[in-house]
C-alpha positions in Angstrom: -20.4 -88.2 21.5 -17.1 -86.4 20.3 -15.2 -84.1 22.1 -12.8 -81.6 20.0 -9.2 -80.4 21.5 -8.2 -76.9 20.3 -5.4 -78.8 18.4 -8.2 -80.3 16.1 -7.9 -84.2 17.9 -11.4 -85.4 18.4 -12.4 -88.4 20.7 -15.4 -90.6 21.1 -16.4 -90.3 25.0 -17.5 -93.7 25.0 -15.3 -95.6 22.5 -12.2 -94.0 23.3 -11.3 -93.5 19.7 -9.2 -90.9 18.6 -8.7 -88.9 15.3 -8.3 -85.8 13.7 -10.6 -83.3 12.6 -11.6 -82.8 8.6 -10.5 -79.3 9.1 -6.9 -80.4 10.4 -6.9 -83.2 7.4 -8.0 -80.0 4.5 -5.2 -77.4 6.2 -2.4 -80.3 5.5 -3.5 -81.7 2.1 -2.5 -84.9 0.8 -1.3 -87.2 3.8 1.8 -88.8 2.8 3.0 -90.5 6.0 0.9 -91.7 9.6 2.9 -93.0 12.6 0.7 -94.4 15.5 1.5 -95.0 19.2 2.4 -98.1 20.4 -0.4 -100.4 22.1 0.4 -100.0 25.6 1.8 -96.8 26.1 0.7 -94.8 29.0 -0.2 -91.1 27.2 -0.8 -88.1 29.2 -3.0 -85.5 27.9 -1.6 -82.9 25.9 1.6 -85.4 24.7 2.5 -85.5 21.7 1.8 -89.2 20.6 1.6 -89.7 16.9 2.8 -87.7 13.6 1.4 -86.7 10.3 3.2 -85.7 7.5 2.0 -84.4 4.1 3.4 -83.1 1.4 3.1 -79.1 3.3 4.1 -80.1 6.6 4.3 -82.8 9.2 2.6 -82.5 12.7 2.3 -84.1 16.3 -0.9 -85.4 16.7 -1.8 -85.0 20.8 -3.8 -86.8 23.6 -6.6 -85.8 24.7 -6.7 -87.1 26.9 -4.8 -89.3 29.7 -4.5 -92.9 29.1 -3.2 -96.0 27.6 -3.0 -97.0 24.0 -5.2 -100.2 24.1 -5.6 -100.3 19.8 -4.2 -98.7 16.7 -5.6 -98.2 13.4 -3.0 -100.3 11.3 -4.8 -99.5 8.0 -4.9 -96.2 8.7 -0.9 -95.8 9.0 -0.7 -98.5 6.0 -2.8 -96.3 3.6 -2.4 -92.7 4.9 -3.5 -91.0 1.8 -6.8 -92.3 2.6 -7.8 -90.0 5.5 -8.2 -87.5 2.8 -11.4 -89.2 1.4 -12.2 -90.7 4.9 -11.4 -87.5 7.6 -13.2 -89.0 10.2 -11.5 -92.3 10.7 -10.3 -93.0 14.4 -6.3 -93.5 14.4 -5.8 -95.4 17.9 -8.1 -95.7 20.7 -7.2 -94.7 24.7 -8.5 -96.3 27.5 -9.2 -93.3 29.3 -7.2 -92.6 32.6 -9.6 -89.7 34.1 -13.5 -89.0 32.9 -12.3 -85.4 34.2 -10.5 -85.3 31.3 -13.3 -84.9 28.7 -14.6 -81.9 30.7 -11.4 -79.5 29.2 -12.2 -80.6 25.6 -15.4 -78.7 23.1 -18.4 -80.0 22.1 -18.9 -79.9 18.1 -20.4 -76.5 18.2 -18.0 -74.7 20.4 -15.3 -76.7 17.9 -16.6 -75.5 15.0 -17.9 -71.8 16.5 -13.6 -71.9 17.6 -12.6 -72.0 13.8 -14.6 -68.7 12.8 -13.3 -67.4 15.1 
């Protein structure tokens, strides 16, 4: 099941993989540039541990939670541009630190109730 952070990340509770939302993917358009975390680092949720750049804007992309980097999506930061036809790809996965973690995050509804808002 996914969890959403107000920042538009999105984890699988029982994978540990983590992406971005289509939403985030539609507000920054065409995805020009991906760089992942290293496997191995220690994130603590809320870091900024990644970065997105498209031809509007480029971004942090945060943790959701707190963790370590066990895995990276390498053909997701080798073909970037493809996220646009593919939102819900997982761009690295975290081992996760705390289960208390997931608590703070929303399920799909509140996420999706949060952007009418």
């Amino acid at each position: 099941m996914k969890k959403y952070a107000e920042t538009h990340e999105w984890i699988d509770n029982a994978s540990g993989e983590v992406g971005i939302t289509a939403h985030a993917i539609e507000l920054l358009g065409d995805i020009v540039f991906l760089e992942l975390p290293e496997v191995g680092r220690s994130v603590t949720k809320g870091d900024g541990v990644a970065v997105i750049e498209s031809v509007k804007a480029a971004s942090d992309i945060y943790a959701p939670v707190s963790g370590e980097v066990v895995a990276v999506n390498s053909d997701a930061a080798d073909n970037p541009e493809s996220l646009g036809d593919n939102p819900e790809t997982w761009l690295f996965k975290i081992a996760i630190a705390d289960e208390g973690d997931l608590d703070g995050l929303m399920d799909e509804n509140a996420y999706t109730a949060s952007l009418d808002a």
